[in-house]
N, CA, C and O of each residue as an XYZ file, in Angstrom:
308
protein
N     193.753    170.855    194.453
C     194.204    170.567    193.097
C     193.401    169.375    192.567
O     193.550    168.222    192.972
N     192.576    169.747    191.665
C     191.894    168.472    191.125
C     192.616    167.568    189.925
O     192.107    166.739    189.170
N     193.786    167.965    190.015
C     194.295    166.946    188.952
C     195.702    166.601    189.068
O     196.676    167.314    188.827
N     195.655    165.271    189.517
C     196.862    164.433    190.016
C     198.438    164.751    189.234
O     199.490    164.740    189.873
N     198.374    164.963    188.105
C     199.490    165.178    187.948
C     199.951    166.375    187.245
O     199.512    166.540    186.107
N     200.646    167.114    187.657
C     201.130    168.379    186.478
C     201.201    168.006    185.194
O     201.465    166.818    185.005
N     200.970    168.982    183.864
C     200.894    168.770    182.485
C     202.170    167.800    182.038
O     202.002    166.874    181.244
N     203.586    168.135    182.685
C     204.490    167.682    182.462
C     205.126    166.401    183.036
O     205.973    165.732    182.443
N     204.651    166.149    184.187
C     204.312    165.133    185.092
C     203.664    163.749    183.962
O     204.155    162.681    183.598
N     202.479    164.375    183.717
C     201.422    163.668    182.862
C     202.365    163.139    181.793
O     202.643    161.942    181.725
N     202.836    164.022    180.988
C     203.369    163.589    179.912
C     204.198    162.775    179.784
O     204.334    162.155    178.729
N     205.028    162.570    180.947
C     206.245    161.672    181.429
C     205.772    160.455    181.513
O     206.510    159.514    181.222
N     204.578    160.261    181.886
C     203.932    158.911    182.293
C     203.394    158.054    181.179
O     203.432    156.859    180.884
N     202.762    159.405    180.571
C     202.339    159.030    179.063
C     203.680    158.080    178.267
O     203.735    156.910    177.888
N     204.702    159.257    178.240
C     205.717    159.178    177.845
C     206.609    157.451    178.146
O     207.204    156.823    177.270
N     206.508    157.181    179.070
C     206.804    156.011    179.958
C     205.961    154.969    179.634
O     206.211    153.766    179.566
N     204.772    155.665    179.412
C     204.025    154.065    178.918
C     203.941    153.788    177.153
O     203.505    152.773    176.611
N     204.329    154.647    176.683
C     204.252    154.554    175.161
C     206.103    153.505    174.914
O     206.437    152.626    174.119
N     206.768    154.147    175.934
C     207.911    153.518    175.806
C     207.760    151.957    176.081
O     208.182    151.112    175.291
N     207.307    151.745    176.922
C     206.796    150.337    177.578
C     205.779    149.264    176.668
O     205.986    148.054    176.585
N     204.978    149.779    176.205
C     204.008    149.421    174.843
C     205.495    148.952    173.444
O     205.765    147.826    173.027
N     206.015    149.996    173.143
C     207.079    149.735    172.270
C     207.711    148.536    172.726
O     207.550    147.555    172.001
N     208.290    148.414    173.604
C     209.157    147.528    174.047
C     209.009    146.576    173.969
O     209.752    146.002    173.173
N     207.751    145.551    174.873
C     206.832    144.599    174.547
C     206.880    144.502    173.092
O     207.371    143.523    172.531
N     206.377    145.504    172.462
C     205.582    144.785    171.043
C     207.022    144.197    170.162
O     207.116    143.152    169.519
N     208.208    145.402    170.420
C     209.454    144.057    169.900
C     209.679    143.374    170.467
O     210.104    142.418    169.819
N     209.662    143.143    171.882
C     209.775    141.891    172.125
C     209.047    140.460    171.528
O     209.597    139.363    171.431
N     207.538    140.835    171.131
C     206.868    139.898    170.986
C     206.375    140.219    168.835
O     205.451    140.031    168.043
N     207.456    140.653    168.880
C     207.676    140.714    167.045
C     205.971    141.385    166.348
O     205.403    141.146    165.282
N     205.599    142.245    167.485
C     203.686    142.658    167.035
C     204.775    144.340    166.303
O     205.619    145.075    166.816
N     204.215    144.284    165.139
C     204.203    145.670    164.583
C     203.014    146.506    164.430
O     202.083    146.426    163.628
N     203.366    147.703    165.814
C     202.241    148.397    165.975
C     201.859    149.531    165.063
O     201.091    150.423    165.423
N     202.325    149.483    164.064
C     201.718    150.324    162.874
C     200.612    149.293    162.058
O     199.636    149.767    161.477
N     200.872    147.939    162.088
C     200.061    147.471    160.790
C     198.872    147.306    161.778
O     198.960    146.526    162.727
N     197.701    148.087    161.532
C     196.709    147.858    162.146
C     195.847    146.452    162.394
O     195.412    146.180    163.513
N     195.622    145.498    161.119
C     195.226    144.875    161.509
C     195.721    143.821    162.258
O     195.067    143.565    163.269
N     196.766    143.091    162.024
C     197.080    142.157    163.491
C     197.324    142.846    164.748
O     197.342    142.385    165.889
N     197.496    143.951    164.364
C     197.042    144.721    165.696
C     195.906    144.316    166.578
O     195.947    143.847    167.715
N     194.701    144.645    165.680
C     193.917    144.417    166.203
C     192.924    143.093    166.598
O     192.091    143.038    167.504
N     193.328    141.956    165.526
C     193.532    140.488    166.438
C     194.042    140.812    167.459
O     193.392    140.794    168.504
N     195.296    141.180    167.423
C     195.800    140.694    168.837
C     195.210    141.020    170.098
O     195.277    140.433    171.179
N     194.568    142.158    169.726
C     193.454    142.892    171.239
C     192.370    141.937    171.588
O     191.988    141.629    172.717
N     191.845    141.432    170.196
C     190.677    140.747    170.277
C     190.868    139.128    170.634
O     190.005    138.590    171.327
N     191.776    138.518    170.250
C     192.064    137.353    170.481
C     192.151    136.679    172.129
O     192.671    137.396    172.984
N     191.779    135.693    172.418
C     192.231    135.041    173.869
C     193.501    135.169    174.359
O     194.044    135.744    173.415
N     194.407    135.013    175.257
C     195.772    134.617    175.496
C     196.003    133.084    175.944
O     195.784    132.704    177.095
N     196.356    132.449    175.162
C     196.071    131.214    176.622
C     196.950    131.054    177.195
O     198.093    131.208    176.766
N     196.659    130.719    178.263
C     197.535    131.078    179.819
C     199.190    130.140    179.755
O     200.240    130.646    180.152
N     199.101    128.975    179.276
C     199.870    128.382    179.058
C     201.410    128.717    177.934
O     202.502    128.153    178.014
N     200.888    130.053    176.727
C     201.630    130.557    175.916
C     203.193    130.938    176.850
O     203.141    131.391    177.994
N     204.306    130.705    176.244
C     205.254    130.991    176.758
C     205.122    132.373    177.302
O     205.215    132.477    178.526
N     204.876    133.689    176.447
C     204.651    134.835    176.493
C     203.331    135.551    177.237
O     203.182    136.773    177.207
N     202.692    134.938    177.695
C     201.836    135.114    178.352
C     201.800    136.659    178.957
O     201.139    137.585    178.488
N     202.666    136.709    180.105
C     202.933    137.579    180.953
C     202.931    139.020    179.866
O     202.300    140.072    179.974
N     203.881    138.574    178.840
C     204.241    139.863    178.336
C     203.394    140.282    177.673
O     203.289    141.508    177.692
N     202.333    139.438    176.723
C     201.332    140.085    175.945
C     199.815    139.894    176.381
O     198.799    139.936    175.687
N     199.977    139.663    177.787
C     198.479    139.831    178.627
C     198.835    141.403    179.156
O     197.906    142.050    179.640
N     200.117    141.983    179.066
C     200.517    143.115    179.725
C     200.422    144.093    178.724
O     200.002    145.230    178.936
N     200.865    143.607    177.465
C     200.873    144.809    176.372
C     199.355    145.082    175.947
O     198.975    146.249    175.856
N     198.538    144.090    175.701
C     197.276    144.435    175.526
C     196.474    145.548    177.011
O     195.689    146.460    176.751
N     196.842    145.238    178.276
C     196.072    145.959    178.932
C     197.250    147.446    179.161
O     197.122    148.333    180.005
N     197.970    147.361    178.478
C     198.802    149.283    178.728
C     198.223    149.318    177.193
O     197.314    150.148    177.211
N     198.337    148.853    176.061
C     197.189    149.512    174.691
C     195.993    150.180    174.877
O     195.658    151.335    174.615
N     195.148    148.830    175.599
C     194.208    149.648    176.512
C     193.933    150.815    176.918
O     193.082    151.603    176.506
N     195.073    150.957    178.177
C     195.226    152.135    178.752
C     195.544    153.216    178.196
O     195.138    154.224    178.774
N     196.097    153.353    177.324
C     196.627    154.104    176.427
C     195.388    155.012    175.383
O     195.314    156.203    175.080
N     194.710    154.077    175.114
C     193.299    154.054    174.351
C     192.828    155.130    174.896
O     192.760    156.283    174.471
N     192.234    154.252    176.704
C     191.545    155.145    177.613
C     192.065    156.781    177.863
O     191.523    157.879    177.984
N     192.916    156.442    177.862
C     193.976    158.272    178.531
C     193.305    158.745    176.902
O     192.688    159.802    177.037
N     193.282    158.374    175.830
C     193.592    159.172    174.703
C     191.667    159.770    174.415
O     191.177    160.823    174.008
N     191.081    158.441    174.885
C     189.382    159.028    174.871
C     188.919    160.218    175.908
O     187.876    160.831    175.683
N     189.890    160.580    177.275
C     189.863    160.968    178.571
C     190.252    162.477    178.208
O     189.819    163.551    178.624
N     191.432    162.078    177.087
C     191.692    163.941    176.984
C     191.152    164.279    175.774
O     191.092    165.497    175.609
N     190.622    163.421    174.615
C     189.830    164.159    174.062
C     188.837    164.628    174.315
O     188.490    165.545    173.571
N     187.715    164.168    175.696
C     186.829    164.248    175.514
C     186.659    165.332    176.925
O     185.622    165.988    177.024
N     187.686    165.446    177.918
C     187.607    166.699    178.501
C     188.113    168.005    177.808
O     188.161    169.037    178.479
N     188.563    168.008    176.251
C     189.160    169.366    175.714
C     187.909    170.083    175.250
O     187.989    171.209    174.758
């Protein structure tokens, strides 16, 4: 089987991380519809010292990921 997870499997995870992305971003008051502070926020430093650190050094790298999965299945269809 060359592919780790069943279609539905997949989707769950997907599913799980879109939930997880949400969560974070209210936590940390980022509204992921308005694109552009969106996209500061990807681009910007974190500095380590920010109270929130943890949570939005985490939401930027599952956005990321999210990104990646979304370039991965467009570009094997």
């Amino acid at each position: 089987m060359d592919r780790p997870y069943l279609d539905n499997e997949f989707e769950s995870v997907v599913h799980q991380l879109n939930q997880e992305i949400d969560r974070l971003a209210f936590a940390l008051k980022l509204d992921l519809s308005n694109h552009a502070p969106l996209h500061q926020f990807l681009l910007q430093e974190i500095d380590h010292e920010h109270d929130h650190f943890h949570k939005r050094e985490t939401l930027k790298d599952l956005i990321t990921l999210r990104g990646k999965i979304s370039i991965e299945l467009t570009s094997s269809r």
